[in-house]
C-alpha positions in Angstrom: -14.3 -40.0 60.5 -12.2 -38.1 63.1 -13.7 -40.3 65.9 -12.8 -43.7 64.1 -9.0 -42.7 63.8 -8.8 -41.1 67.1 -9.9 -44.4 68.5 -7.6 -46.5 66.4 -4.2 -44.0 66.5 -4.6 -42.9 70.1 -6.7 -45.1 71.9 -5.3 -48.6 70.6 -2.0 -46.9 70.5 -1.8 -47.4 66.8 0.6 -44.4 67.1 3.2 -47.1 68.6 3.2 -48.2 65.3 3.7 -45.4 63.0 6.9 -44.3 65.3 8.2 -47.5 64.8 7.3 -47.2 61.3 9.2 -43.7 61.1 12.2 -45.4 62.9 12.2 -48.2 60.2 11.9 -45.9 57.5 14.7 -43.7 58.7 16.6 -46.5 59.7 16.8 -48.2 56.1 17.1 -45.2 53.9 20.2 -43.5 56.0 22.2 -46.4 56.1 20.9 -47.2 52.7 22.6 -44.1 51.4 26.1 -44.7 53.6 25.9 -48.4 52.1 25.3 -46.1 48.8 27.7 -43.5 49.1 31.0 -46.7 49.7 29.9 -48.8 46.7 29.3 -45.6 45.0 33.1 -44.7 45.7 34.0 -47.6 44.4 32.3 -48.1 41.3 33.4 -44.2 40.5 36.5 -44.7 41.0 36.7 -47.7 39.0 34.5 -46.0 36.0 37.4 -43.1 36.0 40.3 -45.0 36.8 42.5 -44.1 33.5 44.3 -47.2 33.2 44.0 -49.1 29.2 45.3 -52.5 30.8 42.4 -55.2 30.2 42.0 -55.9 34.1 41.0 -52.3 34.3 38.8 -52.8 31.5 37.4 -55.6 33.3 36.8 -54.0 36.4 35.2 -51.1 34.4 32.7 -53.6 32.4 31.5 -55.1 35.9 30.9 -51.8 37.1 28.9 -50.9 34.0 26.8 -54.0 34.0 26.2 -53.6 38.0 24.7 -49.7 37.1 22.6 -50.7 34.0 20.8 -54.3 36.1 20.3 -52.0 39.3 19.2 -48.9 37.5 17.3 -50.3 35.2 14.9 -52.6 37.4 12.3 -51.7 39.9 13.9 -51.6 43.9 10.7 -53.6 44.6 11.8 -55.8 42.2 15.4 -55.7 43.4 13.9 -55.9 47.4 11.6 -58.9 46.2 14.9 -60.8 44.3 17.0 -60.0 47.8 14.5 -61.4 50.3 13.3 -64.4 48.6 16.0 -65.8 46.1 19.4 -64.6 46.7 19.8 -64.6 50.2 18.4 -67.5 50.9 19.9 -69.1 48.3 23.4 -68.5 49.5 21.9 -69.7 53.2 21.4 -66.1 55.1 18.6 -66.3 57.3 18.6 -62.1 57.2 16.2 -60.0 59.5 13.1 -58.2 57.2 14.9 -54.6 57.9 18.7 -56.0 57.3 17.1 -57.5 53.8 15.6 -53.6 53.3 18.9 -52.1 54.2 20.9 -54.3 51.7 18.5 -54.1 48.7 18.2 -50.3 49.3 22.4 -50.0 49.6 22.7 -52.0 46.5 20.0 -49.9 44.9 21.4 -46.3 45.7 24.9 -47.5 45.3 24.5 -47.3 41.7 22.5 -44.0 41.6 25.5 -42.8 44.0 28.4 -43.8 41.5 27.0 -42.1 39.0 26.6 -38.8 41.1 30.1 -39.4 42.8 31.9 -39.8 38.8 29.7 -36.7 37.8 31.1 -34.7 40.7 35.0 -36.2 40.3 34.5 -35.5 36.5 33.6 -31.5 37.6 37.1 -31.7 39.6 39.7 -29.8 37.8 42.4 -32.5 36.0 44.8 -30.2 37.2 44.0 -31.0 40.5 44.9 -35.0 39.9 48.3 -33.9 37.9 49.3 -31.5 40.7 48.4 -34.4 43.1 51.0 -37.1 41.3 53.3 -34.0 40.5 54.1 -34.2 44.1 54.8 -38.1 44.2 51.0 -39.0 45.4 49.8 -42.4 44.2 45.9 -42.7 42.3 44.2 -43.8 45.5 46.0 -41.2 47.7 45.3 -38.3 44.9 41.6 -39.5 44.8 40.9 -40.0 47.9 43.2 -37.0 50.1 42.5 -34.4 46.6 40.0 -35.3 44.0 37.0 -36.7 46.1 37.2 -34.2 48.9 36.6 -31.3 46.5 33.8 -33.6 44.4 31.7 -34.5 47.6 31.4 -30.9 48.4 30.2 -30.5 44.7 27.6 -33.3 45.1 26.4 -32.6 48.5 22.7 -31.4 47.3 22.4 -34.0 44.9 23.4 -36.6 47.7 20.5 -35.1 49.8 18.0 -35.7 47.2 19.4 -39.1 47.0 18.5 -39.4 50.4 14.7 -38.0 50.3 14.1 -40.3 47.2 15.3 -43.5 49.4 12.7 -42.1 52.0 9.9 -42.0 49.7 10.9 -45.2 48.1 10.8 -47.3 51.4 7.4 -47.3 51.5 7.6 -50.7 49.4 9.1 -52.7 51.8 6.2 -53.8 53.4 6.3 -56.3 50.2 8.9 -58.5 52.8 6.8 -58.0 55.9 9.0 -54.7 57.5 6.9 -52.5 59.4 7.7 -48.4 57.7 5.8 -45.7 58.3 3.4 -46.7 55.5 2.3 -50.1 56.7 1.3 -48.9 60.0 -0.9 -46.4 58.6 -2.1 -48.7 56.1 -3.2 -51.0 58.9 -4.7 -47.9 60.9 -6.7 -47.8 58.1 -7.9 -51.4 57.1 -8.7 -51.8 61.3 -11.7 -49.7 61.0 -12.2 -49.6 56.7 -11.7 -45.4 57.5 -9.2 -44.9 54.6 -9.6 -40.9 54.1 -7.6 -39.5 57.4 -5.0 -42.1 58.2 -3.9 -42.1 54.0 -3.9 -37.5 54.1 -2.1 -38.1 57.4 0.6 -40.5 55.7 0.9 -37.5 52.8 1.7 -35.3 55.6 3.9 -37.3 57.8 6.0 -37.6 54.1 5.5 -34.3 53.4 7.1 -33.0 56.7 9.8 -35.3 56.5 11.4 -34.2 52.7 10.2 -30.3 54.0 12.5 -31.1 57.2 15.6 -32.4 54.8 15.0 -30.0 52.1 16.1 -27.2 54.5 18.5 -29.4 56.5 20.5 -30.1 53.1 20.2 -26.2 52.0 21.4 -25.0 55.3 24.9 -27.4 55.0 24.9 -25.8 51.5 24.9 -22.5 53.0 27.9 -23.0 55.3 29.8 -24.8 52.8 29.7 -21.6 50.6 30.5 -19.8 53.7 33.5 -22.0 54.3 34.4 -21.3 50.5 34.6 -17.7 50.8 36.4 -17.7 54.0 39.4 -20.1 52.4 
C-alpha cells in the first residue's frame, strides 16, 4: 500500500496538488472569516442598535431573516445556490475559489453576528452611557468603546469559527475548486489505494486545527497578560 502512494504522491508529484489544495483551503476559510467578521459587524450592530423607529425595525427583520436562511441551510447547499444560480443569474462569471470565498463569507457572517451581539451584549451598558455621556455618537461609542472590549471577549470563539470554516471547505470540490481534500481524493481514485491517502487527509486536518488550537490559546494568553498589566 505504501509503494502505491509513494508512487502517486511523490513520484507523479501528486504532492503539487495537496499544497495547492492546502493553499485553497487556507485561502477560502481566512478570508471567509474577514468577509465574516464585516457582515458580522454589521448585522450585530444592527440586531442591538436600540432605536424603536420602524426603519430600525426594518433593518433589524432583514438581519433576522438573513441569520435564520444562512443558518439554517447546509453551506453546501448555500455554495451549490452561489455557483450555479445566483451568480450567474445576475451575469458574474466568478472564478471556482472567488464563488468558495463568497458562499463561505456569507455563511460565517451570520455565525459571526451572532458571536459579535453575544460578545457586545457581555460589554458593560455603562460602558455605551459613559461613551454618549461624553458627546460620542452610536457608531463612534460602538465602534472606538463597545466593540473593542467585545472582540477581545470573543477572540476564542472567533478561532473556532475559523477551524470550523477549515473543516467545512472540504465541500467545495462540489463546484470544481481544488482543497486539500480533492487532491487526496484523486491520490486515491489514481491507483483505487483508498486506506493511506484518506488516514493521511485525517492527519493533514488534524495537524492543522492542533496548529490553531494553540495559535488561538497563545493570543489568549497575552491578552490576559495585557489585562493584568492595564
Amino acid at each position: 500500500m505504501w509503494q502505491v502512494f509513494h508512487k502517486s504522491f511523490i513520484t507523479n508529484k501528486g504532492y503539487l496538488d495537496v499544497l495547492k489544495g492546502l493553499g485553497n483551503t487556507f485561502l477560502i476559510a481566512i478570508l471567509g472569516l474577514i468577509i465574516g467578521i464585516i457582515i458580522g459587524v454589521v448585522i450585530a450592530a444592527v440586531k442591538v442598535y436600540p432605536s424603536k423607529s420602524k426603519f430600525a425595525a426594518v433593518l433589524r427583520g432583514i438581519a433576522e431573516l438573513y441569520v435564520t436562511i444562512l443558518r439554517g441551510t447546509p453551506i453546501v447547499v448555500q455554495l451549490l445556490l452561489m455557483y450555479f444560480v445566483f451568480l450567474p443569474a445576475v451575469g458574474i462569471a466568478a472564478n471556482n475559489v472567488v464563488v468558495a470565498i463568497i458562499a463561505f463569507g456569507l455563511n460565517s457572517g451570520a455565525y459571526v453576528s451572532e458571536i459579535i451581539r453575544s460578545g457586545i451584549n457581555s460589554v458593560d451598558s455603562g460602558q455605551m452611557e459613559a461613551a454618549r455621556s461624553l458627546g460620542f455618537g452610536y457608531v463612534r461609542s460602538m465602534r472606538y468603546v463597545v466593540l473593542p472590549q467585545a472582540f477581545k471577549n470573543i477572540v476564542p470563539t472567533l478561532g473556532n469559527e475559523l477551524i470550523v470554516l477549515i473543516k467545512e471547505t472540504s465541500v467545495v470540490s462540489f463546484i470544481a475548486v481544488l482543497d486539500v481534500t480533492k487532491a487526496f481524493r484523486s491520490i486515491a481514485s489514481s491507483n483505487y489505494e483508498y486506506v493511506i491517502p484518506y488516514l493521511m487527509l485525517a492527519l493533514v486536518y488534524l495537524v492543522i486545527v492542533i496548529g490553531f488550537t494553540f495559535g488561538i490559546r497563545a493570543i489568549e494568553r497575552r491578552m490576559k497578560k495585557s489585562d493584568r498589566r492595564s
